[in-house]
C-alpha positions, 0 to 999 in steps of 0.5 A: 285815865281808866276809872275802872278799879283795877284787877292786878295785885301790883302795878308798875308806874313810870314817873318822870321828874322823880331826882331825889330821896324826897321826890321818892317819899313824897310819891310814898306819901301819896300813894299810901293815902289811897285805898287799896294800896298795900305798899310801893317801892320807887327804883329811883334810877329807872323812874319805876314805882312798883305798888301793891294792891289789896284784893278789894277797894284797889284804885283806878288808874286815873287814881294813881296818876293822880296821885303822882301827878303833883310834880311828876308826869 
């Protein structure tokens, strides 16, 4: 819930309720609108989302989980 920008190149995120191809675009999609996100990449199976992050303008915590939080906790 930090609105702190965050200092690391990659962040692991754990989602549940992510079931389908789409739950795994529509997280893409919204990860990609935030500044500082350079690309994600959603394990399904695990419920992982690994992203990474530009060195400058990187998004807080609170940010991310935001922008998951649609359907997905």
């Amino acid at each position: 819930k930090s609105t702190e920008p965050i200092k690391a190149d990659r962040v692991l995120l754990y989602v549940n309720g992510m079931g389908c191809p789409q739950c795994v675009t529509n997280v893409d999609i919204q990860l990609a609108r935030l500044k500082g996100v350079r690309s994600s990449r959603v394990d399904l199976g695990k419920g992982v989302v690994e992203v990474e992050l530009y060195n400058k303008g990187q998004p807080s915590p609170a940010q991310l989980a935001k922008a998951v939080a649609g359907d997905f906790t």
